[in-house]
C-alpha positions in Angstrom: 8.5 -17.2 -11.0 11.8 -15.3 -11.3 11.7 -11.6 -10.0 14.8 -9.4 -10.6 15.7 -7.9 -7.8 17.0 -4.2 -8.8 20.6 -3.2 -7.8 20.8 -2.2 -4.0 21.4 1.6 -5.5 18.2 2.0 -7.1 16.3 -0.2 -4.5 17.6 2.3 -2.3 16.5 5.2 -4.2 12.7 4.3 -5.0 12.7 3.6 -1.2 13.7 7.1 -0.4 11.3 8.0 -3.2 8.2 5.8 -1.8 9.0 7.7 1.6 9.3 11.3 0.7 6.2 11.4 -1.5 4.2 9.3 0.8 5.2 11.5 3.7 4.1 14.9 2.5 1.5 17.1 2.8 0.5 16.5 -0.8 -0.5 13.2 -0.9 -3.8 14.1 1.7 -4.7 17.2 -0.9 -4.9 14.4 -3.6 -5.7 11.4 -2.3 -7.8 12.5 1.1 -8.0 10.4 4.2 -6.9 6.8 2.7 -3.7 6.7 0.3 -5.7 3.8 -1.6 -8.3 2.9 -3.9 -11.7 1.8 -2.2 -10.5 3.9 0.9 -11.7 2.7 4.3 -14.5 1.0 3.1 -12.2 -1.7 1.5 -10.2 -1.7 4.6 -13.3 -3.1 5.9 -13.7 -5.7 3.7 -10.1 -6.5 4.3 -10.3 -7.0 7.6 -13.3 -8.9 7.4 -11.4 -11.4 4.9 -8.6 -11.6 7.9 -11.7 -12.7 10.5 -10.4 -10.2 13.1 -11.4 -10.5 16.4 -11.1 -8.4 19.7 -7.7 -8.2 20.8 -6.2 -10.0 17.5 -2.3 -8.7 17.1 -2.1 -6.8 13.6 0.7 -5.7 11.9 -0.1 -2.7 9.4 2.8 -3.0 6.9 3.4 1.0 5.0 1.1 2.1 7.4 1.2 5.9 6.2 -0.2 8.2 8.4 -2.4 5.5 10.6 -5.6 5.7 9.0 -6.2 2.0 8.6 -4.4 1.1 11.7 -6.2 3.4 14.2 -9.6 1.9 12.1 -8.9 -2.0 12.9 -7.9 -0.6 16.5 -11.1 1.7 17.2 -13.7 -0.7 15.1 -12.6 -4.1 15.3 -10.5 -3.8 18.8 -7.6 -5.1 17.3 -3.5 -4.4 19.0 -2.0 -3.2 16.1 1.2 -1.9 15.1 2.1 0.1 12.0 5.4 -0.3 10.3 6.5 2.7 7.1 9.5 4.1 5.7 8.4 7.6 6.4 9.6 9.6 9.6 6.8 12.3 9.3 4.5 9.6 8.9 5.3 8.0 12.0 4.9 11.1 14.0 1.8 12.1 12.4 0.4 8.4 13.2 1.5 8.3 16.8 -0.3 12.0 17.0 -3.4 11.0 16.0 -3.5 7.6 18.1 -3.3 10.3 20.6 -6.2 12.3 19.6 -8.6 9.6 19.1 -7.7 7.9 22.4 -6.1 4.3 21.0 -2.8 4.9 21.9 -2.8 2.1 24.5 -4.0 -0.5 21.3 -1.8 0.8 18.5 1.7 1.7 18.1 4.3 2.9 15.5 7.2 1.7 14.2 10.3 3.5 11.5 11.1 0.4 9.6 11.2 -1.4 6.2 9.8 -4.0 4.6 12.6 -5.8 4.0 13.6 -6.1 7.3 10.3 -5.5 9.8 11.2 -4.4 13.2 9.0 -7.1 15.0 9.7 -10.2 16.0 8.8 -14.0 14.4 5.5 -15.3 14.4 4.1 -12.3 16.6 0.8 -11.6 14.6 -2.6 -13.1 13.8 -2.7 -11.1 10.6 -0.8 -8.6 8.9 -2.1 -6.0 6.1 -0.5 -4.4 3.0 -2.8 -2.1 1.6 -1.1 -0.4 -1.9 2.4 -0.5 -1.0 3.5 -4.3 -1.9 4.0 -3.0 -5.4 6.3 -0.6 -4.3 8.7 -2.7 -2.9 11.9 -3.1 -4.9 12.2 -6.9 -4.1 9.0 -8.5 -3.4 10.3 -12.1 -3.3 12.5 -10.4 0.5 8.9 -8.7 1.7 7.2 -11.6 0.8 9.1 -13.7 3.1 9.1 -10.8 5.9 5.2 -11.0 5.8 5.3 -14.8 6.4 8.2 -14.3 8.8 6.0 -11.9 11.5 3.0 -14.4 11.0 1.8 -16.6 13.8 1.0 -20.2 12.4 -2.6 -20.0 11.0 -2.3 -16.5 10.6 -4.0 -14.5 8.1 -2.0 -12.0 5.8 -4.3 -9.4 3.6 -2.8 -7.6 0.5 -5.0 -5.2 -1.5 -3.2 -3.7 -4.4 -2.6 -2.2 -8.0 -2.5 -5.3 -10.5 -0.8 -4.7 -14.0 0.7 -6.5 -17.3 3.8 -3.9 -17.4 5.0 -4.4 -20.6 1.1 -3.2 -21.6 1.4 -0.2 -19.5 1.3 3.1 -21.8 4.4 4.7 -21.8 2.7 8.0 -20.1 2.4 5.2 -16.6 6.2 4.1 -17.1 9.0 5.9 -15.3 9.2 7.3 -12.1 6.0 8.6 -12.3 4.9 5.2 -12.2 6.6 4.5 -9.3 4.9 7.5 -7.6 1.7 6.1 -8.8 1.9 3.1 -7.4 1.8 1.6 -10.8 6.3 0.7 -11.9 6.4 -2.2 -10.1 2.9 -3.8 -10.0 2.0 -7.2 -11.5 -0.3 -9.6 -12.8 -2.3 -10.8 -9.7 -0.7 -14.4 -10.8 3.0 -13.3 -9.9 1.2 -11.4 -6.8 -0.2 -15.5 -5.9 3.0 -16.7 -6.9 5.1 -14.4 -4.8 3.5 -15.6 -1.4 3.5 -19.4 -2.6 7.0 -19.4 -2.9 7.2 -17.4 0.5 5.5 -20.6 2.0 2.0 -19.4 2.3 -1.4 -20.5 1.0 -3.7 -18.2 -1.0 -7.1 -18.4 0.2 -8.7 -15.8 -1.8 -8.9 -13.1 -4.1 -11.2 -10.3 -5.7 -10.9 -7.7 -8.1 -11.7 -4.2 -7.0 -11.1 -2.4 -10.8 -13.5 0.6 -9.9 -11.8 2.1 -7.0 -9.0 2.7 -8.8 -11.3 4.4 -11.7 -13.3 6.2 -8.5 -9.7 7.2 -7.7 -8.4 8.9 -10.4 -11.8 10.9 -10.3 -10.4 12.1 -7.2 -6.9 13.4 -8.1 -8.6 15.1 -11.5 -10.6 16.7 -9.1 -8.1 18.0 -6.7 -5.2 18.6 -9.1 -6.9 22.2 -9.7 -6.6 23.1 -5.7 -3.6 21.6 -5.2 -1.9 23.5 -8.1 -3.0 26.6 -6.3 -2.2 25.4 -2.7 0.9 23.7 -2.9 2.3 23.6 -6.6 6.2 23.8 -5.8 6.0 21.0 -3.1 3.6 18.7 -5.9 6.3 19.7 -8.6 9.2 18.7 -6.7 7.8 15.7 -6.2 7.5 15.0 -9.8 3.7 15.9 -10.2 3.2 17.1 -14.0 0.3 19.2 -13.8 0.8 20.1 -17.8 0.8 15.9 -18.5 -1.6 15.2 -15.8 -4.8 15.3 -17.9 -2.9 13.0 -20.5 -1.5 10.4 -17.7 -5.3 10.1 -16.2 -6.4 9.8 -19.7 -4.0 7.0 -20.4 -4.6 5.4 -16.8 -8.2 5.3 -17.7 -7.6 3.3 -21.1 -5.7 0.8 -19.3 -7.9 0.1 -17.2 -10.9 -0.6 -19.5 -8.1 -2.6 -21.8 -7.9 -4.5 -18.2 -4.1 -3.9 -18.3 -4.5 -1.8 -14.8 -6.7 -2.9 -12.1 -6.6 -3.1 -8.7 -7.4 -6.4 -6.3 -7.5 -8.0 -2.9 -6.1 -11.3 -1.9 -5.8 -13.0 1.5 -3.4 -16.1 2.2 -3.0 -18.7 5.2 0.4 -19.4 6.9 0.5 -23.2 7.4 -0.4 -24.6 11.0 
């Protein structure tokens, strides 16, 4: 499969994007706790697909702020480290390691997926969770998850699946990208990405309904935050006057099964 890989410019700039929208207050108003569909109860069945064990090294790749990380460390007794884009982020993930006592299991790292900040082979598994459609060139993350991968290790993706040239045109743009939604793919070319980056896909499951349970959520909480924080939601590109239309359309796609949302582990080789 042949992904282009967009100019260094705009990679750039939906980077900066991905980490200025994920890092503000905002995001918790819409999306609560987990910045996913299925929240932390398909973190669980993530890690369950991984087989973690006490004291299993974890990697946490767009970790946000921690959520999943400080679960696989308090629940499963996991070491885990969690890698995003976003400075406020970071802070706000080392703070509450703090509060909830793991700070000795789990630690937090300023880096990109392109280029991890950890070293070869160091982890028994490593975890995406909505963020691998984000990334500008997925072929380059692709092989950055496989790189930080012990032999035999385990790497978990759950993430928005979609036929883009399908998509509505109210899900295109930049709003897509803020959705989660501009660069995801077919779970094929998700398959296909990680076979060409030399690992084995072991399994995979749709998860359709969270993202449906999802955008119950936002409609939900579009009216608060409008009241609570409308200039920082607008200037991140948050339509409130389209919004009704954009879930309406999101909604379609889904039922058309053009939008979805799915989990998939793969092996590295021994």
């Amino acid at each position: 499969m042949n992904e282009a890989i967009p100019p260094k410019s705009a990679a750039a700039e939906t980077k900066a994007c991905c980490a200025a929208v994920y890092g503000s207050d905002v995001m918790p108003l819409l999306l609560g706790g987990s910045y996913h569909p299925g929240g932390l109860a398909l973190t669980r069945r993530l890690a369950e697909q991984l087989r973690l064990c006490r004291g299993d090294r974890v990697l946490d790749v767009a970790t946000g702020r921690g959520t999943s990380a400080l679960l696989l460390a308090g629940e499963y007794h996991a070491d885990v480290t969690g890698v995003d884009l976003s400075p406020a982020n970071i802070a706000l993930a080392s703070d509450a390691a703090r509060t909830t006592g793991l700070v000795d299991q789990t630690r937090f790292l300023l880096g990109d997926a392109d280029r991890l900040p950890v070293e070869n082979a160091g982890f028994d598994a490593v975890m995406c969770e909505c963020a691998f459609c984000t990334f500008p060139s997925k072929p380059t993350a692709a092989a950055e998850l496989a790189r930080v991968l012990r032999p035999g290790g385990l790497l978990g993706i759950a993430d928005v699946t979609a036929e883009p040239t399908a998509l509505p045109p109210e899900l295109s743009g930049l709003s897509g990208w803020i959705a989660c939604l501009g660069g995801a793919r077919p779970l094929p070319e998700y398959t296909d990405l990680l076979t060409a980056a030399g690992l084995t896909v072991t399994h995979t499951e749709r998860h359709d309904a969270s993202i449906t349970a999802m955008l119950d959520q936002v409609e939900a909480r579009l009216a608060l935050v409008r009241m609570t924080a409308r200039d920082q939601a607008e200037a991140l590109g948050v339509d409130f006057d389209r919004a009704p239309a954009v879930l309406a359309a999101a909604r379609t796609a889904i039922g058309d099964g053009v939008l979805g949302y799915a989990l998939l582990t793969a092996r590295k080789p021994e």
